[in-house]
Each structure stands twice: as structure tokens, then as C-alpha cells.
N, CA, C and O atoms as a GROMACS GRO file, in nm:
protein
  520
    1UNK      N    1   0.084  -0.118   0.000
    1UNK     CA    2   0.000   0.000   0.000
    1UNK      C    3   0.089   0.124   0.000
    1UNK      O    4   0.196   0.118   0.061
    2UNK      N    5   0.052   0.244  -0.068
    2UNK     CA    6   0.072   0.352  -0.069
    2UNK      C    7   0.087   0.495   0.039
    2UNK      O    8  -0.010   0.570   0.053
    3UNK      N    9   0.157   0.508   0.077
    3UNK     CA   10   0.119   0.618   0.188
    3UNK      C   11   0.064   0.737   0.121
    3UNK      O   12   0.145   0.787   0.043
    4UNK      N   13  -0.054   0.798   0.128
    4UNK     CA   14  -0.047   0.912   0.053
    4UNK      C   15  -0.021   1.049   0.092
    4UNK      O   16  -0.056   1.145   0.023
    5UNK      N   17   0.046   1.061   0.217
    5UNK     CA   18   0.124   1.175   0.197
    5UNK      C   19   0.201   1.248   0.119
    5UNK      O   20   0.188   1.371   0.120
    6UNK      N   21   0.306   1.178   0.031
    6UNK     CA   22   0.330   1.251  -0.092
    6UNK      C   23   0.247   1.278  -0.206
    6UNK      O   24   0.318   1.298  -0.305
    7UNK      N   25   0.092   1.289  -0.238
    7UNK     CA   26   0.003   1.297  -0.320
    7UNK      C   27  -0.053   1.399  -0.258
    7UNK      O   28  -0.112   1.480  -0.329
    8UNK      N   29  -0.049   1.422  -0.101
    8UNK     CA   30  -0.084   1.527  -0.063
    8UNK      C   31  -0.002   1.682  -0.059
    8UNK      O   32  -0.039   1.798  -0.047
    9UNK      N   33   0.133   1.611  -0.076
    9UNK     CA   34   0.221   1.751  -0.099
    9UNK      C   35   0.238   1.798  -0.196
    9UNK      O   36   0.286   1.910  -0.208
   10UNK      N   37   0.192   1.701  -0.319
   10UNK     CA   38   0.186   1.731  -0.480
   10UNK      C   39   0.071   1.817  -0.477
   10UNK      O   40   0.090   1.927  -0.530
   11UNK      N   41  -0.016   1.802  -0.440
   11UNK     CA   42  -0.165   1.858  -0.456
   11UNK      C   43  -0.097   1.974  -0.421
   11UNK      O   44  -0.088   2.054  -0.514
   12UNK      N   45  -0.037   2.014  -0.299
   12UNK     CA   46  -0.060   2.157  -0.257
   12UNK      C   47   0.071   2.227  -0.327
   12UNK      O   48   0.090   2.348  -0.316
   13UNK      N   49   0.160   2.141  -0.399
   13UNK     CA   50   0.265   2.204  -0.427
   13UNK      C   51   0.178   2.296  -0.567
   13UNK      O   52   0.202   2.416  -0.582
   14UNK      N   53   0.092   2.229  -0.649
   14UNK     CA   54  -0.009   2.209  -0.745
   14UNK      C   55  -0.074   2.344  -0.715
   14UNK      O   56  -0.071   2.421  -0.811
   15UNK      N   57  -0.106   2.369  -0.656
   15UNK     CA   58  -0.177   2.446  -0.550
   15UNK      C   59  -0.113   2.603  -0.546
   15UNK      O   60  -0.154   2.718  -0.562
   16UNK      N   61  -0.004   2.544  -0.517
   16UNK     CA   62   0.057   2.689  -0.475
   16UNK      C   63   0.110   2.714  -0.638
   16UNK      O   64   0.075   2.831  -0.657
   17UNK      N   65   0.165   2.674  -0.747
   17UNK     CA   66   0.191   2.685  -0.823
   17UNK      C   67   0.107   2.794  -0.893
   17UNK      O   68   0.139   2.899  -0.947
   18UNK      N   69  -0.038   2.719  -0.871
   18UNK     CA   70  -0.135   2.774  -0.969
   18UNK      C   71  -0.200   2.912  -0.883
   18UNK      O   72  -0.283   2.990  -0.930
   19UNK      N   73  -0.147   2.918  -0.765
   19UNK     CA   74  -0.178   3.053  -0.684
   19UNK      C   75  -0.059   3.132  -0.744
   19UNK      O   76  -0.082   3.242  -0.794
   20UNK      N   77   0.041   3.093  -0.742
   20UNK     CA   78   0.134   3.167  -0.739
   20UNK      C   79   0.177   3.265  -0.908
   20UNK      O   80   0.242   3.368  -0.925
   21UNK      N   81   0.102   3.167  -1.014
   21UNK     CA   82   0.112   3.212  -1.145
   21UNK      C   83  -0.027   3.292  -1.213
   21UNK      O   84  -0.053   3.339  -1.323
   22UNK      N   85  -0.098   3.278  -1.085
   22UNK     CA   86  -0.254   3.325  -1.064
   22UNK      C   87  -0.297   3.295  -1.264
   22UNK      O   88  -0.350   3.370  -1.346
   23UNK      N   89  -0.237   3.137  -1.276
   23UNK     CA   90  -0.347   3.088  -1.354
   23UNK      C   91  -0.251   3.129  -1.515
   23UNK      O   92  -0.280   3.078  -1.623
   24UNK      N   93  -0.159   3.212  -1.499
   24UNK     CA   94  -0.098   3.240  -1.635
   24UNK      C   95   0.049   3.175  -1.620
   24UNK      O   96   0.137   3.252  -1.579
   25UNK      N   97   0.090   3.022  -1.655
   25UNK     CA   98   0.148   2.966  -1.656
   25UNK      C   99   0.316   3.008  -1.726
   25UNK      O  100   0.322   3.124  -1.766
   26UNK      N  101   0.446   2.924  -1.744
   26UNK     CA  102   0.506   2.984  -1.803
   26UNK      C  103   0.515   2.906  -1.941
   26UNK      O  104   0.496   2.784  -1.942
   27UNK      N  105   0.537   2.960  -2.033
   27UNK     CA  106   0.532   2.945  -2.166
   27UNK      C  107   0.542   2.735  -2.184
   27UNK      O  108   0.456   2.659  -2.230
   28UNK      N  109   0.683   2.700  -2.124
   28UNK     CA  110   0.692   2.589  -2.128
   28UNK      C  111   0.586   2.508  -2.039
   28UNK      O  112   0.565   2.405  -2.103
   29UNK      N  113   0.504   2.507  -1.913
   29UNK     CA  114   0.489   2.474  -1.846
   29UNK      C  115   0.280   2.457  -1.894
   29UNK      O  116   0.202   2.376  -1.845
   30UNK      N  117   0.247   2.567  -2.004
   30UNK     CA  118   0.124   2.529  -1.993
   30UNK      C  119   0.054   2.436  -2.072
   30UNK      O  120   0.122   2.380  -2.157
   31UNK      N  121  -0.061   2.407  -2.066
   31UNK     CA  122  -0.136   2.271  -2.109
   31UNK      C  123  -0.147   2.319  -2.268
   31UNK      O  124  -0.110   2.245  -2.360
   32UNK      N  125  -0.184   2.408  -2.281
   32UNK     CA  126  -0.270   2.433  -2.398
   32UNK      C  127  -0.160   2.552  -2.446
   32UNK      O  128  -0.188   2.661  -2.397
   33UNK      N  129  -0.058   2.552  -2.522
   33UNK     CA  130   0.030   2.715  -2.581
   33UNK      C  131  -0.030   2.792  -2.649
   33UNK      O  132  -0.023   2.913  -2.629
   34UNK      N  133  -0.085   2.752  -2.718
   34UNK     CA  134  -0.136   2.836  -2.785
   34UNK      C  135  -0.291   2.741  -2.891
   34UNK      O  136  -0.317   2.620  -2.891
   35UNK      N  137  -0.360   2.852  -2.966
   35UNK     CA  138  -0.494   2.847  -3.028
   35UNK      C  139  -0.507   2.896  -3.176
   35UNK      O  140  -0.471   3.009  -3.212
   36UNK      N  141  -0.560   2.802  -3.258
   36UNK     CA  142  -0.535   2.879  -3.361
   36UNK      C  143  -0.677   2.918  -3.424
   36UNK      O  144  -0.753   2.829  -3.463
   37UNK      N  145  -0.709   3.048  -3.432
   37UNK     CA  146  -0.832   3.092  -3.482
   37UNK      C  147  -0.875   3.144  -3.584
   37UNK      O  148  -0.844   3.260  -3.612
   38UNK      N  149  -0.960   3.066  -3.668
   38UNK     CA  150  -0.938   3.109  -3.801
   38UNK      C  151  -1.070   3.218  -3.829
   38UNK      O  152  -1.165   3.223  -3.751
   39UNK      N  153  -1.064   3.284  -3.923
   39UNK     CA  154  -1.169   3.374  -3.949
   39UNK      C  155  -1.286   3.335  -3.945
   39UNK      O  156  -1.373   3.383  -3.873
   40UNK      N  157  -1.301   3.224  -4.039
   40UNK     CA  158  -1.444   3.123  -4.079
   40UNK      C  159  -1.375   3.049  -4.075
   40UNK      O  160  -1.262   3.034  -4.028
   41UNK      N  161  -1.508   2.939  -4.180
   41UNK     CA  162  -1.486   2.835  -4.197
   41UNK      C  163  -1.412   2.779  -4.293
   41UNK      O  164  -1.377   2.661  -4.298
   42UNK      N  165  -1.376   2.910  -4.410
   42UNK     CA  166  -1.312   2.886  -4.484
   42UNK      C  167  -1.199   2.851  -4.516
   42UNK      O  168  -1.147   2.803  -4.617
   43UNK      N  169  -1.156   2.894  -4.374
   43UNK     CA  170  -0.993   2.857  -4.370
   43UNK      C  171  -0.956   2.740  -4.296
   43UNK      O  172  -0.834   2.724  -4.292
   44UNK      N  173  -1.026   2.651  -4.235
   44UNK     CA  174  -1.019   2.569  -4.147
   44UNK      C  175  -0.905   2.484  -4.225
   44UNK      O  176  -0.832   2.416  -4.153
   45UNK      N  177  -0.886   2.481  -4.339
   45UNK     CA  178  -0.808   2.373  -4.386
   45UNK      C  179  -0.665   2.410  -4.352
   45UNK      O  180  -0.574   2.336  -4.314
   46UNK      N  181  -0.664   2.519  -4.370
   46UNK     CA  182  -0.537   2.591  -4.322
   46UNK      C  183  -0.478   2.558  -4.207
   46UNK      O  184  -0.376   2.491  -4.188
   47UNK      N  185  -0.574   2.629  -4.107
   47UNK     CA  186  -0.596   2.580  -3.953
   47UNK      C  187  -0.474   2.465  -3.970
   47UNK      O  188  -0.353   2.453  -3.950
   48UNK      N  189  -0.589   2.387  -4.019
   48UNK     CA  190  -0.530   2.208  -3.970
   48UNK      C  191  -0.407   2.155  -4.000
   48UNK      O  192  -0.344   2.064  -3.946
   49UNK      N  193  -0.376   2.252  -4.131
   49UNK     CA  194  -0.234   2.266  -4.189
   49UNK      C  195  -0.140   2.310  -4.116
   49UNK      O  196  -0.039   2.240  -4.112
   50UNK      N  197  -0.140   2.418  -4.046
   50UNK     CA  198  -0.064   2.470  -3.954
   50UNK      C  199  -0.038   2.449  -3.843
   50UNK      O  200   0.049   2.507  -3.777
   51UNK      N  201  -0.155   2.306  -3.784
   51UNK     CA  202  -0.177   2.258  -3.644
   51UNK      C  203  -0.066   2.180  -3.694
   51UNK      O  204   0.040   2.203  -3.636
   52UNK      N  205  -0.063   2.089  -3.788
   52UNK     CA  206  -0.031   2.007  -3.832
   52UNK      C  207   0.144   2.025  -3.800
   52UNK      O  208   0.201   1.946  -3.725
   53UNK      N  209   0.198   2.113  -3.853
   53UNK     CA  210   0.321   2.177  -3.880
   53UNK      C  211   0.399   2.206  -3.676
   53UNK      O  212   0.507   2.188  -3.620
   54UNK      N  213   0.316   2.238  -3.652
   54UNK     CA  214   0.344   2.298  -3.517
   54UNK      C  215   0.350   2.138  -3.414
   54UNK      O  216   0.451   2.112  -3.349
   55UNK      N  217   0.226   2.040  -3.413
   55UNK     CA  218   0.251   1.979  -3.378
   55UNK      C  219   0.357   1.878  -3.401
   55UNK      O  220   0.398   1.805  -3.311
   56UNK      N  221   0.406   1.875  -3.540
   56UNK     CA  222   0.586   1.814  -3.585
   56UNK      C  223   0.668   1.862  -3.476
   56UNK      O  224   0.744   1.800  -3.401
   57UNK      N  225   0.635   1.998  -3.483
   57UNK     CA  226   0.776   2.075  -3.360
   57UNK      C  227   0.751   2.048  -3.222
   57UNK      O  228   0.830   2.092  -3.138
   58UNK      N  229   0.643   1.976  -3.185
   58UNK     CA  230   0.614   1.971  -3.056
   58UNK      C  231   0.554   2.052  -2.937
   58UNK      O  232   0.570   2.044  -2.816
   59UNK      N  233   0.453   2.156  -3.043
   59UNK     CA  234   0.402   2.274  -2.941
   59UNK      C  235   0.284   2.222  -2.948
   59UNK      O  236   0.234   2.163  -3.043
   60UNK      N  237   0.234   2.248  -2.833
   60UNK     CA  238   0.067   2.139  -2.851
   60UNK      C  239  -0.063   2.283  -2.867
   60UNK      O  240  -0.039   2.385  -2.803
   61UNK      N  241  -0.145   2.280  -2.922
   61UNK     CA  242  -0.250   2.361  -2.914
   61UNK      C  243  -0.368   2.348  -2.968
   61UNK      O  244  -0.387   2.227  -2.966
   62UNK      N  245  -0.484   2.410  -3.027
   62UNK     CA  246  -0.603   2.365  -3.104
   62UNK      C  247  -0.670   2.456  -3.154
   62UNK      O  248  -0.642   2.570  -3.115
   63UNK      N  249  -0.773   2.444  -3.250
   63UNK     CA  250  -0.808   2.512  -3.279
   63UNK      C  251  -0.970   2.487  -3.266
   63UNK      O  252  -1.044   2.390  -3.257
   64UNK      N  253  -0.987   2.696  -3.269
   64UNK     CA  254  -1.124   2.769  -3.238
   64UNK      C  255  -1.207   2.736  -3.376
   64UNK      O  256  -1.161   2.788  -3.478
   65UNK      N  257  -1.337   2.646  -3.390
   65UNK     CA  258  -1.374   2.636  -3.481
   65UNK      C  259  -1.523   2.623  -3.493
   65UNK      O  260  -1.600   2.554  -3.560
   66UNK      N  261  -1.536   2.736  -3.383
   66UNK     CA  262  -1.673   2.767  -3.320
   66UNK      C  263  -1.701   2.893  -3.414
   66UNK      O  264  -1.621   2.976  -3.456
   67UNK      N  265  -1.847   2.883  -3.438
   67UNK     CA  266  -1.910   2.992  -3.564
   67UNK      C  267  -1.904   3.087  -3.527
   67UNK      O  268  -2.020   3.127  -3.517
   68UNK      N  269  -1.795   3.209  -3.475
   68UNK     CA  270  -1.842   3.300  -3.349
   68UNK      C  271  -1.736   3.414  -3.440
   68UNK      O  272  -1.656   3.378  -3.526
   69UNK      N  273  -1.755   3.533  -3.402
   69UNK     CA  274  -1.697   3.623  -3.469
   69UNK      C  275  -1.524   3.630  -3.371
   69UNK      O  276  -1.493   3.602  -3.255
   70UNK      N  277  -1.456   3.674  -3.474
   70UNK     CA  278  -1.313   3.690  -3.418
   70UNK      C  279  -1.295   3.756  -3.334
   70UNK      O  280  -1.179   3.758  -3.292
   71UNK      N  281  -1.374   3.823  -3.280
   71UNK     CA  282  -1.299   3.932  -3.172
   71UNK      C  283  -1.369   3.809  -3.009
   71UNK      O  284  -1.318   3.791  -2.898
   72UNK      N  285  -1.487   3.757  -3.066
   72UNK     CA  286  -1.527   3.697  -2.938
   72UNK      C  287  -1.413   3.576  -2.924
   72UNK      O  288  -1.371   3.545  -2.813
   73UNK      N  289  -1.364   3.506  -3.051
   73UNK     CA  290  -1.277   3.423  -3.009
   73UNK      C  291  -1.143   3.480  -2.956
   73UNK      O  292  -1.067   3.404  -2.894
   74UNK      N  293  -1.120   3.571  -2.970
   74UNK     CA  294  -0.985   3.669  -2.907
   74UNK      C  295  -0.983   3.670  -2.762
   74UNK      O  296  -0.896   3.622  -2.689
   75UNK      N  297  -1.137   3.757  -2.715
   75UNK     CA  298  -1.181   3.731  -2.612
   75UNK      C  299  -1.153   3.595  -2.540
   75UNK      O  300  -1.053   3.582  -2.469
   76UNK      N  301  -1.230   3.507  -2.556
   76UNK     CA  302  -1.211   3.372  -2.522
   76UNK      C  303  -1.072   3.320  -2.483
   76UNK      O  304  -1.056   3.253  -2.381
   77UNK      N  305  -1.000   3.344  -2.542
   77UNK     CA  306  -0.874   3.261  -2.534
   77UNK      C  307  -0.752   3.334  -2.440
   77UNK      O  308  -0.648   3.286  -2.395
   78UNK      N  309  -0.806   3.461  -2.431
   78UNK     CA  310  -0.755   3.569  -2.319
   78UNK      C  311  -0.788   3.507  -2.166
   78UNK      O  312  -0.717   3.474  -2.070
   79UNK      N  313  -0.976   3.508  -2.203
   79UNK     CA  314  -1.000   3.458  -2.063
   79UNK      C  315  -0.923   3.359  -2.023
   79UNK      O  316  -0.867   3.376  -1.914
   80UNK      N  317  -0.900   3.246  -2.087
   80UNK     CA  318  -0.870   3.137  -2.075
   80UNK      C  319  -0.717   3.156  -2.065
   80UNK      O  320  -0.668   3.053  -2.019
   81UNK      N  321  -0.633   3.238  -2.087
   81UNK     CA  322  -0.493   3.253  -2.031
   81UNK      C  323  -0.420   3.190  -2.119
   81UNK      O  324  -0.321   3.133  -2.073
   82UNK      N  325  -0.446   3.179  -2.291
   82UNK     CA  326  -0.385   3.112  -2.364
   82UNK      C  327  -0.271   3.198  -2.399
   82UNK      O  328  -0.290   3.299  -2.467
   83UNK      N  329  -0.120   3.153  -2.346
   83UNK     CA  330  -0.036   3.220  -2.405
   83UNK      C  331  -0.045   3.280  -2.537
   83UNK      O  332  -0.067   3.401  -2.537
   84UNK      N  333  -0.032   3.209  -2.671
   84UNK     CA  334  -0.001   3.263  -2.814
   84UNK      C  335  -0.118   3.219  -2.892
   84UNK      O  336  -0.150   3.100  -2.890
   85UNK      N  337  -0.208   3.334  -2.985
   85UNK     CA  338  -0.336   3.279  -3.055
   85UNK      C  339  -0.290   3.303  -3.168
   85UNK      O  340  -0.221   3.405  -3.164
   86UNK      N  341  -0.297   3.246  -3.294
   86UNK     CA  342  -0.242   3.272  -3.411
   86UNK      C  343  -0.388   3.279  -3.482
   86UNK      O  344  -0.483   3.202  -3.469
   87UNK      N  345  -0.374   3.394  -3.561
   87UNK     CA  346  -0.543   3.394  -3.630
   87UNK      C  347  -0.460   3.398  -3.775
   87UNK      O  348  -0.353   3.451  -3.806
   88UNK      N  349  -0.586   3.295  -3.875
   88UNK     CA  350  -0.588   3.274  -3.971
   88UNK      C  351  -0.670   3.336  -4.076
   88UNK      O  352  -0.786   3.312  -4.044
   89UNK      N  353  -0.668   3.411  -4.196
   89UNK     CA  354  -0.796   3.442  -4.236
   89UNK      C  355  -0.720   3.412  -4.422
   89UNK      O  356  -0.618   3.349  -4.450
   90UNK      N  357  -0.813   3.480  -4.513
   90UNK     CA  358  -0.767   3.514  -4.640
   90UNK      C  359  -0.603   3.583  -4.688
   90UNK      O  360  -0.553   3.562  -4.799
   91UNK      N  361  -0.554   3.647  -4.604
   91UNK     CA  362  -0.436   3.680  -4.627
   91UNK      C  363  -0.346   3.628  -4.610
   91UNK      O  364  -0.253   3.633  -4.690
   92UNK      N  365  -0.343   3.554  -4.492
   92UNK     CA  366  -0.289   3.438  -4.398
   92UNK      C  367  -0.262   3.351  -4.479
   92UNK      O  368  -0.148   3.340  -4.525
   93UNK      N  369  -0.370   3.267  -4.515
   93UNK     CA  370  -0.364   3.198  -4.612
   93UNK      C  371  -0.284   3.163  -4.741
   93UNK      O  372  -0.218   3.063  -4.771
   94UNK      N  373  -0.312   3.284  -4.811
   94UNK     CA  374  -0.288   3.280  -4.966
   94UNK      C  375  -0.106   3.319  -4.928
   94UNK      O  376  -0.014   3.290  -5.005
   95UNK      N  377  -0.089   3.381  -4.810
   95UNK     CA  378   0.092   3.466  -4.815
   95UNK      C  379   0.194   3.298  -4.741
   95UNK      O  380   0.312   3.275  -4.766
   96UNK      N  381   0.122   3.229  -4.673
   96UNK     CA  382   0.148   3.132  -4.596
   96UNK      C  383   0.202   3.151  -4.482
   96UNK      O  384   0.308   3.107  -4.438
   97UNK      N  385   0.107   3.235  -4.423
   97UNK     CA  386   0.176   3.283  -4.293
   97UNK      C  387   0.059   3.301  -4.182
   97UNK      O  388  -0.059   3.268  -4.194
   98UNK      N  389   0.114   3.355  -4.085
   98UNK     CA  390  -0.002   3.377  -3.978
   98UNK      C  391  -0.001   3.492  -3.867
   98UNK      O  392   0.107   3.549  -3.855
   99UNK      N  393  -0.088   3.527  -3.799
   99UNK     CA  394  -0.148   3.667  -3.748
   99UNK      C  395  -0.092   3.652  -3.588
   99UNK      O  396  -0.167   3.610  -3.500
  100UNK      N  397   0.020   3.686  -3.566
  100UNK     CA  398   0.003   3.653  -3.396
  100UNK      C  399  -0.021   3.738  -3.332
  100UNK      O  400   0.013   3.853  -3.359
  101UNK      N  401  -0.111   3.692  -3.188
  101UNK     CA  402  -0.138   3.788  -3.064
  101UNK      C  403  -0.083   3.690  -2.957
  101UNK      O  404  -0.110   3.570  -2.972
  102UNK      N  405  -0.008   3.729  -2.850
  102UNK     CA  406   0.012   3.730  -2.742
  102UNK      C  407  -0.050   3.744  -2.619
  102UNK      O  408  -0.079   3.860  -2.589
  103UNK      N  409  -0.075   3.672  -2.552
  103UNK     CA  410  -0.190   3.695  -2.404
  103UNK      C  411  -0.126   3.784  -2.319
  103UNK      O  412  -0.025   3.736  -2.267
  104UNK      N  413  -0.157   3.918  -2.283
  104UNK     CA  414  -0.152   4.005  -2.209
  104UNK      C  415  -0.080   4.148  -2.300
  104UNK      O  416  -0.082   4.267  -2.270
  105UNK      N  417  -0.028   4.085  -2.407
  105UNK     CA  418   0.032   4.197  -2.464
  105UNK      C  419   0.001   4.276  -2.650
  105UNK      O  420   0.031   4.384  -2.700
  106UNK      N  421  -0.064   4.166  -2.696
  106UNK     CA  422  -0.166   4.161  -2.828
  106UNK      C  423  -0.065   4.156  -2.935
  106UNK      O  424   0.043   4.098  -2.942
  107UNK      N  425  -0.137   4.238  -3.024
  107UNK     CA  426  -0.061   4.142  -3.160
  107UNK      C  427   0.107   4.194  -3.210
  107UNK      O  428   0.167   4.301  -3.202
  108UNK      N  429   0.136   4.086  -3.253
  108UNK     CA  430   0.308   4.063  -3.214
  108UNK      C  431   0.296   4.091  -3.361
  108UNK      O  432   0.409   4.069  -3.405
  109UNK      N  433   0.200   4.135  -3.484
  109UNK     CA  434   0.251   4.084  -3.679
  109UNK      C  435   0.273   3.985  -3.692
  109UNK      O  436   0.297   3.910  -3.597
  110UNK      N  437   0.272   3.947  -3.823
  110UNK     CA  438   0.271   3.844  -3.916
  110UNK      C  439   0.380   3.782  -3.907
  110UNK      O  440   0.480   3.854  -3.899
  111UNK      N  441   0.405   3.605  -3.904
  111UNK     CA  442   0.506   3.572  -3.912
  111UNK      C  443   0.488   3.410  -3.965
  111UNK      O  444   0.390   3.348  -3.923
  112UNK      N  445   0.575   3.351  -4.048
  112UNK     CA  446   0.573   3.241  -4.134
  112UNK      C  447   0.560   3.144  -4.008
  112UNK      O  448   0.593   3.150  -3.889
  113UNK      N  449   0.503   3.063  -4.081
  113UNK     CA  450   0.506   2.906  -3.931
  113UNK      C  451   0.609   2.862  -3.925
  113UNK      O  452   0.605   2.771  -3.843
  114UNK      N  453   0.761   2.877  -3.988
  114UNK     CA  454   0.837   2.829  -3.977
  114UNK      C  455   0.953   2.918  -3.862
  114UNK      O  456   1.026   2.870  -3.775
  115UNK      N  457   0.933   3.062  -3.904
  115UNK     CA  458   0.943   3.213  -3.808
  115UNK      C  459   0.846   3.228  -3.701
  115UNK      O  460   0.878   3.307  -3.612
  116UNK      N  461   0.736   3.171  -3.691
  116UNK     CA  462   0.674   3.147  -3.552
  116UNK      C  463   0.755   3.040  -3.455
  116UNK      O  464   0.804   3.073  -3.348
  117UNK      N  465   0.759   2.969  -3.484
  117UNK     CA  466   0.812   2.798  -3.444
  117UNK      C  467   0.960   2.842  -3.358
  117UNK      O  468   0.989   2.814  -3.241
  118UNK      N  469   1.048   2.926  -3.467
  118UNK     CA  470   1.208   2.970  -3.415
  118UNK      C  471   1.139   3.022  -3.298
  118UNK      O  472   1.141   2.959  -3.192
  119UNK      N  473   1.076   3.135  -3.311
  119UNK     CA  474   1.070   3.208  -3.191
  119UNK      C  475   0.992   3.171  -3.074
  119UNK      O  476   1.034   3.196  -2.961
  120UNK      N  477   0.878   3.111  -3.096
  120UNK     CA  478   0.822   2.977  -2.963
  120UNK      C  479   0.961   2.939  -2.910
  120UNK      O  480   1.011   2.987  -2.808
  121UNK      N  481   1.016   2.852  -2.988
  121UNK     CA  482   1.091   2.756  -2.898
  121UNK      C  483   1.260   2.849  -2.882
  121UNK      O  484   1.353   2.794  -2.824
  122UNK      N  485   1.273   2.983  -2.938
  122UNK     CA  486   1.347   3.083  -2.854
  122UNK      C  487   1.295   3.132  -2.698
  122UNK      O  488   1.356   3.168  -2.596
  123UNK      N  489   1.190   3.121  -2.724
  123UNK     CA  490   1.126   3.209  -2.587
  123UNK      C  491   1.133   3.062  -2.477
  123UNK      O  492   1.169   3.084  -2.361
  124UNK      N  493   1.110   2.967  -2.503
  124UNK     CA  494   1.112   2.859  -2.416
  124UNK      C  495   1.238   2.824  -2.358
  124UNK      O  496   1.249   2.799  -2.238
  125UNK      N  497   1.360   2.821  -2.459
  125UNK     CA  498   1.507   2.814  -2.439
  125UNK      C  499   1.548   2.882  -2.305
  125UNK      O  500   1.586   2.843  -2.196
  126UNK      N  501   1.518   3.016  -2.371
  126UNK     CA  502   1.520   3.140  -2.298
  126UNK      C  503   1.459   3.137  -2.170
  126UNK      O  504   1.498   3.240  -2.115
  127UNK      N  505   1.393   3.082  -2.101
  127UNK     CA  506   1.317   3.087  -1.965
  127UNK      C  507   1.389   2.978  -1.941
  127UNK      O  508   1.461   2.997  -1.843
  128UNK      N  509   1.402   2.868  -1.988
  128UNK     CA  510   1.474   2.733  -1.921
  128UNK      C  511   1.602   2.752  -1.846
  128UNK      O  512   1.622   2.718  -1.729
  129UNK      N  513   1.695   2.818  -1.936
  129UNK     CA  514   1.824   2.875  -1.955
  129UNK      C  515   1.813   2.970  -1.802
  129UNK      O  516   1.914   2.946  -1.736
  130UNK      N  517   1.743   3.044  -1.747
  130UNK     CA  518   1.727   3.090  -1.637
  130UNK      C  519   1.774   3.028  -1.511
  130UNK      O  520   1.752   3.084  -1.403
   0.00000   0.00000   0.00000
């Protein structure tokens, strides 16, 4: 049998973590990095293209593919403390690139998924390296 005192110090270590980051995790450390939100529905293929690409590199995230206008999905993903939202639309698309915003600090410009990706996993380096 198990003692579960150490399940109880995880919990509160758990605990204090998520007090202590009041819920906005660090880049490496959260569940969900980022969201990718596309305009409509039109672009969803894209979306999936780019999920696609990102999940090769190992950044995990998903996409908004709820009928809802862009600014409410902006909204949304703020509440929710999603570090990096990449929005997709017609321009996005056709240039092969994508729209980034940042949680707490908004939109960072346009940058290729391959120039997104460097700089994700710069910024992760970069906090580890600490």
C-alpha cells in the first residue's frame, strides 16, 4: 500500500503553483500554448495545416472552430490565459503565414510558421536557460 502523503504535498505544491502564477502559466509549463483561430470556416483547412506543422515541432494547441466572430474568439482565449493565438484568415492563407497575438500583450505581426516555431521555442530556451 501507498502512503499518501506525498500525493498530498503534490496537490498543494499544485496548489501553490497555480496561486502563485494566478493561472498564467510559463510558456513551457502550460497545457494548452497556444490556439489557432481562423476567421471562418473557410480557412479551417489551413488551420489544420498549420496545427499540423506545429505539432511536428512539438508545441501542442487547437483550434477555435466555433461559428463566433473573431474578436469573441480573441476574447475567449484571453480569458482562458492562452499564451499565443495565431489567427488565420484570407491573407494568412494565400501569403502562408499567420497573425500573432500574445496573451496580455496583443498582436506581435505576421510571421511564417516556420518564423513562428524559431521564436516559440526561442522564448522557451530562454526561460529554461534561467
Amino acid at each position: 500500500m501507498i502512503h499518501r502523503a506525498p500525493f498530498g504535498s503534490l496537490e498543494r505544491f499544485v496548489a501553490v503553483l497555480i496561486e502563485h502564477c494566478a493561472g498564467n502559466f510559463p510558456l513551457w509549463l502550460a497545457p494548452e500554448q497556444l490556439i489557432i483561430l481562423p476567421i471562418s470556416e473557410k480557412f479551417k483547412d489551413y488551420a489544420e495545416q498549420v496545427k499540423a506543422e506545429l505539432d511536428d515541432a512539438g508545441i501542442t494547441g487547437s483550434i477555435d472552430n466555433r461559428d463566433e466572430k473573431i474578436g469573441r474568439k480573441i476574447r475567449d482565449a484571453e480569458v482562458k490565459k492562452v499564451p499565443f493565438m495565431l489567427i488565420v484568415g484570407e491573407k494568412e492563407a494565400a501569403e502562408g503565414r499567420l497573425s500573432v497575438r500574445k496573451h496580455g500583450e496583443g498582436d506581435l505581426g505576421s510571421h511564417t510558421v516556420d518564423g513562428f516555431i524559431q521564436y516559440f521555442q526561442g522564448i522557451i530556451a530562454e526561460s529554461l536557460s534561467k
